[in-house]
N, C-alpha and C positions, 0 to 999 in steps of 0.2 A: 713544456707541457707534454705529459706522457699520454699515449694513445687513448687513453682510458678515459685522459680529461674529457675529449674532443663530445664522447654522449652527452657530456653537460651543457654545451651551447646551447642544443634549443630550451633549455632549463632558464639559460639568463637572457635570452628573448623572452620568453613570457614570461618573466616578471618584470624584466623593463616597459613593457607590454601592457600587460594585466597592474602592476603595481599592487603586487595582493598575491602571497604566497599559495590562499587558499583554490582563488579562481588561477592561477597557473599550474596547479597540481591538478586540476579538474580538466581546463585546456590539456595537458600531456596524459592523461588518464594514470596517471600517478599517485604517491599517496604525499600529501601534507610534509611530512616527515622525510620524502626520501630527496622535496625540492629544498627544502631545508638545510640538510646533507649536501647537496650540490651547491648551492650559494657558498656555504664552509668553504666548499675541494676549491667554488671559483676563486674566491678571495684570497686563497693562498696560491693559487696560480700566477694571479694578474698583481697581487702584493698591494692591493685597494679593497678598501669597507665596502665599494660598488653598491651597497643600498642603504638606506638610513631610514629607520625605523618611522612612523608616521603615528596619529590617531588614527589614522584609515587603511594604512597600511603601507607601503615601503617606496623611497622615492629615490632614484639613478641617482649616484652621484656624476660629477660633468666627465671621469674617467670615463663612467661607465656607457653616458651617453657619445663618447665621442668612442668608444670601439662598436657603439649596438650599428651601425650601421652595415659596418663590414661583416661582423658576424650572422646578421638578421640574414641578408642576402645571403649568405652561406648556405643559410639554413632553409632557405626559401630556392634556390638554385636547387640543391639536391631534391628538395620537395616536387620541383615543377617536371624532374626526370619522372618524375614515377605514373604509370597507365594511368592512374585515376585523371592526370591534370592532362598527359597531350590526349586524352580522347575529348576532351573539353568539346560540348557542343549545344550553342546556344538555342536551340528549339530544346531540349532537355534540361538545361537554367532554371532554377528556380528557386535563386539567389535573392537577395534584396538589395540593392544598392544605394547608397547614402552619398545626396552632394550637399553642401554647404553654397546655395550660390546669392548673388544681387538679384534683388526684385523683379527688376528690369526684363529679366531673359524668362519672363515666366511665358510670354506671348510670342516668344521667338524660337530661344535653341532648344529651350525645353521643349515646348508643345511639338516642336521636331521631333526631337528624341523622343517624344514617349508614342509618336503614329510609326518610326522605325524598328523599337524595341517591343512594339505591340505587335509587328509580322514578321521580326527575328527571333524572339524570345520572349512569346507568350505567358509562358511561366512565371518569367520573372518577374520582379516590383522596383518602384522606387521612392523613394523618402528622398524631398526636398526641406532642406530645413535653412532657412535667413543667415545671411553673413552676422558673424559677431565677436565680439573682444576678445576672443578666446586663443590662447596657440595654436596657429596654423597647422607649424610642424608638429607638434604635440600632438595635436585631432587626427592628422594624416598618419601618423606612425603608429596610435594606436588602434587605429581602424576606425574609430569610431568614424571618419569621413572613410567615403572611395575617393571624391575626388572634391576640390576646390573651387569653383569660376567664379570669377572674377576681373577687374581691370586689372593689366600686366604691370608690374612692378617687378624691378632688379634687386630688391629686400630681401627676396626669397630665398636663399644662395644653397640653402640645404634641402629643397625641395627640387624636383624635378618639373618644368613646366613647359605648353606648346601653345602658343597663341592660334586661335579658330578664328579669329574675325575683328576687324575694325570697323566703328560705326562713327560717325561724327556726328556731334550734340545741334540740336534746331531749339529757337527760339520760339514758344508758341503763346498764343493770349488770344481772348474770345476775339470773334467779327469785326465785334461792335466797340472794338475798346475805343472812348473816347479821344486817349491822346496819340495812339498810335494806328493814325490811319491808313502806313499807305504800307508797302511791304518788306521796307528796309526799318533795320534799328542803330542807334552807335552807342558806342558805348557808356558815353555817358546818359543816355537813355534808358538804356540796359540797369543802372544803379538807381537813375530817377525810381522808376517802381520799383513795387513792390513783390514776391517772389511766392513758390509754390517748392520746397522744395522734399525728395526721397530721405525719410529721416535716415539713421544710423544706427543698428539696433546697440546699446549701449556708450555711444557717443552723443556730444552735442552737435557736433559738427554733419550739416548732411554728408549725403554720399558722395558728391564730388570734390568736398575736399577733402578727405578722407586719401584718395587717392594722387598720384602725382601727375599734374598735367600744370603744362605752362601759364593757363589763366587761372590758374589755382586761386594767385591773389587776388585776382577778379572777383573768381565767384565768392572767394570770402565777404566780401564790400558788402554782399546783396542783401535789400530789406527785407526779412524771411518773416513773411504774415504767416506762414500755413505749412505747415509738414506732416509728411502724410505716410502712409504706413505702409501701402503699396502703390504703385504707378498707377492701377485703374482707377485709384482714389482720387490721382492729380487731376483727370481731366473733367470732370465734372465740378471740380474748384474753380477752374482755371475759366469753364461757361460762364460760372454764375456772379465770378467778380472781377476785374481789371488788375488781375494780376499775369505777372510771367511764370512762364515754368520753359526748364529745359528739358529735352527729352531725345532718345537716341533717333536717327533718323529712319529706322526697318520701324520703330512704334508709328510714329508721325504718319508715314506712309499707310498705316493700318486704321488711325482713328480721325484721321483726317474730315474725310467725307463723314463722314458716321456722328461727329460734333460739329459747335459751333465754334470752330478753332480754326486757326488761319498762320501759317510759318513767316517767320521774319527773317530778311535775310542780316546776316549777322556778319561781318566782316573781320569783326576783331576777334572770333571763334572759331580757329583754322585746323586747331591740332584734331586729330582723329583720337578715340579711345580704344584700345585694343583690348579685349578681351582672351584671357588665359585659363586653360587648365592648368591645374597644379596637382601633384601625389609625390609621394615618399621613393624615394628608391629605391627601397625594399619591396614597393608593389609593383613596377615596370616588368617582370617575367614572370607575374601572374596569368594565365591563360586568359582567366575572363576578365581581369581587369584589362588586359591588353587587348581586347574584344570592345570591351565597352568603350577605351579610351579612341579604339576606331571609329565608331560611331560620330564621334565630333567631328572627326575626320570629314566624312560626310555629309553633315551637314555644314561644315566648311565650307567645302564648298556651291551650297547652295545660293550663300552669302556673298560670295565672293564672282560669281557669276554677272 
C-alpha cells in the first residue's frame, strides 16, 4: 500500500458504515464520484470486490468485514487525538444517545440514568428502543445503537461487553390465589399453573428463554395464558387472575406493597441473571461514548450495594 492509499481508509469505513456510496460521500463531505474512485484504488489494494452491489445500495463482503475492524479503530484513534474530542465535556453534550435494551430495566437502570444524565448532561437526550431480531453487531457498528443491555451471554465474541448487575428472578401471583396459599412453591407447582409471560419482540419464545440460563428448560414447560408487551402490563394480570409471573427481584421489591401480589419462595430457581452492556470496538475510545459507558458504572454500583 503506497502512502497515498492510507487517505482512503476512512472512505471504506463509511461505506461499510453507511452501506450507500451517496450517504458516505455526504458523511466525508466529499463528492459521490471521488468515494467511488477510492472503492476502485481500495479493491486493487486489498485484491477483493469488498462491496457488492445492492437494490439499496452496497453490502461488505466477509474480507471486507473481517479488516473493518482494524481499520475503523484506526480511523477512530486518530480522530479521538484531535482538540475537538479530548475537550469532550458533558454539560456541553448535546448528543443523543440510542440503547436497544429488555423492558424490564425501564424502572431500574434506566430511570437511574436518565436522573444522572439529567445533572451531568443536560443537553443531552436519549432514545430507548425494545430488544429485537436484528444484528446485534451490525446495529452497534453502524451506529445506529450506542449501546446494547441485555442478559449476559458468551455469543457475543465480536462485541465488546461489561456486566452492571445481577438480579435473581421471584415468583409472584395475587394474595388470594386459591391453590397457593402459603409462601413457598416446587416445581412441579410452578408448571401446575398457568403463566404471565415478557413477550419477545419478533420471537415466539418469551424473554427468558430467549436467553441462556440453566432453568431454561424449565421455563420452556410453562402454561403461557398471557404475554405482555411490558413488565407494568404483568402486574395488574397477575391481580386479576391465578396466574404466575416471574419477575426480577429490584421490580418485586418496588411493586410489592403497591399490588395485591405476594413472592413465592422458589427453590429450584437459584441461578441469578446478569445483565450486560455491550458496543463495537470501534466505539470504546470515543470520549463520550466512554463518558456515558461510565455512567452504568455508577449506577452499578447502586445495585450492587
Amino acid at each position: 500500500m503506497k502512502h497515498s492509499d492510507y487517505s482512503l481508509i476512512p472512505t471504506f469505513v463509511a461505506v461499510v458504515e453507511e452501506k450507500n456510496y451517496t450517504k458516505a460521500a455526504k458523511r466525508l463531505g466529499i463528492s459521490q464520484s471521488a468515494v467511488s474512485q477510492g472503492v476502485i484504488r481500495l479493491k486493487e489494494v486489498f485484491k477483493d470486490v469488498l462491496f457488492i452491489r445492492g437494490s439499496h445500495g452496497v453490502e461488505p463482503t466477509q474480507f471486507a468485514l473481517d479488516i473493518y475492524p482494524t481499520l475503523a479503530s484506526a480511523v477512530e484513534n486518530i480522530a479521538y487525538m484531535t482538540p475537538e474530542f479530548k475537550r469532550f465535556e458533558p454539560l456541553k453534550c448535546n448528543k443523543q444517545f440510542v440503547i436497544s435494551a429488555i423492558n424490564v430495566l425501564g424502572s431500574t437502570i434506566l430511570s437511574e440514568l436518565s436522573a444522572i444524565m439529567s445533572r451531568e448532561a443536560p443537553l443531552a437526550s436519549v432514545k430507548v428502543e425494545p430488544l429485537n431480531n436484528q444484528d446485534q453487531t451490525d446495529m452497534l457498528r453502524s451506529q445506529h445503537y450506542d449501546l446494547i443491555i441485555e442478559a449476559y451471554s458468551e455469543q457475543t465474541p465480536h462485541l465488546n461487553c461489561k456486566i452492571i448487575m445481577a438480579d435473581t428472578l421471584c415468583v409472584m401471583c395475587r394474595k388470594d390465589h386459591p391453590r397457593l396459599l402459603g409462601d413457598t412453591i416446587s416445581a412441579d407447582e410452578f408448571l401446575h399453573e398457568r403463566h404471565v409471560t415478557l413477550a419477545q419482540l419478533d420471537k415466539k419464545v418469551g424473554y427468558l428463554e430467549g436467553i441462556k440460563l440453566k432453568d431454561k428448560d424449565l421455563l420452556s414447560k410453562r402454561q403461557v395464558a398471557w404475554q405482555v408487551s411490558s413488565i407494568m402490563e404483568m402486574w395488574p394480570v397477575v391481580e386479576l387472575n391465578n396466574y404466575l409471573a416471574l419477575l426480577p427481584k429490584t421490580l418485586v421489591e418496588q411493586c410489592i406493597n403497591s399490588h395485591n401480589l405476594k413472592q413465592l419462595k422458589a427453590n429450584f430457581l437459584q441461578e441469578p441473571v446478569k445483565v450486560a452492556i455491550y458496543w463495537h470496538p470501534s466505539r470504546s475510545n470515543d470520549p463520550s461514548h466512554k463518558w456515558f459507558r461510565e455512567l452504568f458504572n455508577q449506577i452499578a454500583k447502586k445495585y450492587s450495594e
